[in-house]
C-alpha angles and dihedrals in degrees: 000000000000126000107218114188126201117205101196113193096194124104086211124101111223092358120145103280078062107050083045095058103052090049088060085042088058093057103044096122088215130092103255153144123240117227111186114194118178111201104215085062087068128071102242117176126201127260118267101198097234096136082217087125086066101060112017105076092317081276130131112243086216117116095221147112091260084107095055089052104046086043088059086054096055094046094065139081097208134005133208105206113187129166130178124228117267108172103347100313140052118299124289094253096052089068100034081062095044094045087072105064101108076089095066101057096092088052090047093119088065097048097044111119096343096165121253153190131190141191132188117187126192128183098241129029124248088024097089084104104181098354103103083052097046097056095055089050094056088053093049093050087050092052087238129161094246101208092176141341110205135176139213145181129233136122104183116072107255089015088109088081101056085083116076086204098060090053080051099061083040088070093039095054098050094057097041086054091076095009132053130329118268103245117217125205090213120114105266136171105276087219107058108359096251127154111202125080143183117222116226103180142279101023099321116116137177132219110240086201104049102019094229113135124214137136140293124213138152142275118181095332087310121115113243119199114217096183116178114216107228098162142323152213112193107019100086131019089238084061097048088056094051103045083051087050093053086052097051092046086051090062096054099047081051086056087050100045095037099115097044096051092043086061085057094047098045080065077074115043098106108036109129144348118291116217118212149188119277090237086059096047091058 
């Protein structure tokens, strides 16, 4: 039997991330069990930028709940990620998790392809800002078999099933979760299958996912994306090792150059005031 784990990033009970999720649970065609984990519920720490994880044991030297949860990934055999908007993007847990990952590197060859769905809700339409995006992203980070990122709009709890086509896409999504991708008709980088883009001027544009540059023109008034791969880092598990290889290799030219770069940083020592909490100033 499967293990199907949902990662909500909503502080709501039953909100509608929730109820979401267990709609697409009742239409995934496998035998399975549904794991629901809400990570506000969790202590996550940020990341401190130490590169440790690389190197000892492969562990993060952080005393937090970021092991419970990564050990809930790798336990499962697909996951359902959904996040609603809070200011124009996907909610602030969502990215303190994801900011981890270099700790998830060693234990790449059981993330690889897990498969994956992910839904990102916002109360009015037109106003998600940043979260489809950062949803892939989180995927990406996290080495999954993205079958489809979706979102919808709803702001009352519950609010999500008044629309037919929503429990539509339910159904859609559950099959796509163990079956085939859901296909969009929408313009995407050719490269990775993002949908977001920066715009750099004339007719040069950049991914947002995957970072390749390339080109946009039109097709019968529709935008074609003609994106070049110079390199990578998730799209393929050659990649993910390299890319774990370079920041390994950053910290040991840091080793070597640390004296050096500590006689530039002591030039800035005392610039400036520090404010800081009232428990630190007792």
């Amino acid at each position: 039997m499967k293990n199907v784990l949902a990662i909500i990033a909503s502080p709501r009970s039953l909100g509608n991330c929730e109820l979401y999720v267990k709609e697409i649970n009742n239409h995934i065609p496998e035998p399975h069990e549904l794991h629901l984990l809400r990570l506000q519920d969790f202590n996550i720490k940020p990341c401190r930028g130490c590169y440790i994880c690389l190197f000892r044991e492969h562990n993060c030297i952080i005393d937090d709940d970021y092991p419970l949860i990564l050990s809930a990934i790798l336990k499962a055999d697909a996951l359902i990620v959904t996040s609603p908007t809070y200011c124009l993007g996907a909610n602030a847990t969502l990215k303190l998790f994801f900011d981890r990952c270099l700790a998830t590197y060693a234990k790449a060859d059981l993330l690889w392809k897990k498969p994956c769905i992910s839904v990102g809700i916002a109360g009015i339409k037109g106003m998600e800002g940043s979260t489809r995006l950062d949803l892939e992203k989180f995927t990406s980070m996290m080495l999954f078999d993205n079958k489809a990122t979706v979102m919808l709009y709803s702001a009352m709890p519950g609010e999500i099933f008044m629309s037919e086509k929503n429990l539509q896409t339910a159904a859609q999504l559950g099959k796509a979760l163990f079956g085939e991708p859901l296909h969009e008709n929408s313009p995407a980088c050719p490269v990775c299958g993002g949908h977001s883009f920066r715009f750099l001027g004339g007719d040069r544009v950049k991914c947002l996912l995957c970072s390749q540059s390339g080109h946009i023109s039109m097709n019968d008034k529709e935008p074609v994306f003609d994106i070049y791969k110079e390199y990578g880092i998730f799209l393929s598990r050659h990649e993910v090792d390299q890319h774990y290889d370079l920041l390994k290799n950053i910290r040991l030219v840091y080793k070597q150059k640390r004296d050096y770069l500590k006689q530039i940083i002591s030039q800035y020592l005392d610039s400036g005031e520090w404010i800081k909490p009232l428990q630190e100033e007792k």
